[in-house]
C-alpha positions in Angstrom: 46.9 -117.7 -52.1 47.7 -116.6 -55.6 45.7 -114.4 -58.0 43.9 -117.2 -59.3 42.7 -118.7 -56.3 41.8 -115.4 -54.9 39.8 -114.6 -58.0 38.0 -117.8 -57.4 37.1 -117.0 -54.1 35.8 -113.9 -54.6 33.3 -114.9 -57.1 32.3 -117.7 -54.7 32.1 -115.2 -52.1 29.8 -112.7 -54.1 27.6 -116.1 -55.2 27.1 -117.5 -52.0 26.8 -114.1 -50.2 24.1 -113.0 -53.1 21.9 -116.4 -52.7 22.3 -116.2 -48.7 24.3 -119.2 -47.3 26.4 -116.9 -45.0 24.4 -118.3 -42.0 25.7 -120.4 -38.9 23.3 -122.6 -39.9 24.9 -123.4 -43.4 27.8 -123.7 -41.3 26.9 -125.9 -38.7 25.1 -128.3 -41.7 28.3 -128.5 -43.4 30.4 -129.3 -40.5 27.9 -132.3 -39.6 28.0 -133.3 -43.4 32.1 -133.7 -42.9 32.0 -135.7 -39.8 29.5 -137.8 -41.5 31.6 -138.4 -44.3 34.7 -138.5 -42.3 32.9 -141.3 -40.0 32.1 -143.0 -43.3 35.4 -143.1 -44.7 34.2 -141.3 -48.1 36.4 -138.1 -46.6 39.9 -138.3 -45.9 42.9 -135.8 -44.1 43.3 -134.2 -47.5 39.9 -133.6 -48.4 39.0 -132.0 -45.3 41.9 -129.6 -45.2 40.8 -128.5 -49.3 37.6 -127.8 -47.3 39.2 -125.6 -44.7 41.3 -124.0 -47.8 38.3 -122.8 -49.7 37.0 -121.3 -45.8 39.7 -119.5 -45.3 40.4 -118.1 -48.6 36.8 -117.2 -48.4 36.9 -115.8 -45.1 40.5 -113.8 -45.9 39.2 -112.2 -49.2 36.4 -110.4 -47.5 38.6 -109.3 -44.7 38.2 -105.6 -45.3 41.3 -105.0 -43.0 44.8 -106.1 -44.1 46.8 -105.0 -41.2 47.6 -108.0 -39.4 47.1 -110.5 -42.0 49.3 -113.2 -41.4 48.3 -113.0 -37.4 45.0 -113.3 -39.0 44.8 -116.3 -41.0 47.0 -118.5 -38.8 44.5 -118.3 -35.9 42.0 -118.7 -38.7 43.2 -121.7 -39.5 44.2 -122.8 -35.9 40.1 -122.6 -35.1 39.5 -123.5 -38.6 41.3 -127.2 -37.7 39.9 -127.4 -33.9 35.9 -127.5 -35.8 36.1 -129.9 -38.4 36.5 -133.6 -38.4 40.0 -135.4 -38.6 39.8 -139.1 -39.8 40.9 -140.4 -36.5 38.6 -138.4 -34.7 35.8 -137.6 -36.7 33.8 -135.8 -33.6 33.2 -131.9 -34.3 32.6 -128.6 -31.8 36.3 -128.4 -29.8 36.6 -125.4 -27.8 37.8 -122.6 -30.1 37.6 -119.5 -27.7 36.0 -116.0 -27.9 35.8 -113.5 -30.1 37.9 -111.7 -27.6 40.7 -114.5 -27.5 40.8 -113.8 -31.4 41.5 -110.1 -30.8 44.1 -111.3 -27.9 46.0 -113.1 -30.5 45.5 -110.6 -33.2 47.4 -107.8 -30.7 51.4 -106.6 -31.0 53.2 -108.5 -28.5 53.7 -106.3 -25.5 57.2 -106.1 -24.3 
């Protein structure tokens, strides 16, 4: 993400965080609204995926801890694409794992 983008997000952040749509429930709503869409045809591939771009640049600027980034924000995104809505199968709630297999993935490799 460059210096723009991440600029963005952080004021969205601070907006959304000071007006109080942090909830699962926002959440849940907006991942109903995509399939919706996505059913409907008015959402495609692309759109969906600038969706999950604006998450996870979110979701990685107010990510207090840095070590570990990268690990970070590709399982992000790997649970991130198993939630929303692909136009071929515009169903939502795949399995994403626990908390705990988040921290598994975010762990060294043991040798």
């Amino acid at each position: 993400m460059d210096r723009s983008q991440k600029e963005q997000a952080i004021r969205l952040h601070e907006c959304l965080d000071y007006i109080g749509l942090r909830a699962q429930a926002t959440s849940v709503g907006l991942l109903q609204l995509c399939a919706e869409l996505v059913a409907a045809g008015v959402l495609d591939d692309d759109a969906v995926d600038r969706i999950k771009n604006a998450i996870q640049h979110d979701i990685t600027v107010s990510r207090a801890r840095k070590h570990g980034q990268l690990e970070f924000e590709t399982v992000l995104r790997q649970r991130l694409d198993a939630v929303f809505p692909k136009s071929g199968d515009p169903r939502i709630g795949i399995r994403v794992g626990t908390i705990g297999d988040m921290k598994n993935a975010l762990e060294p490799a043991q040798a």
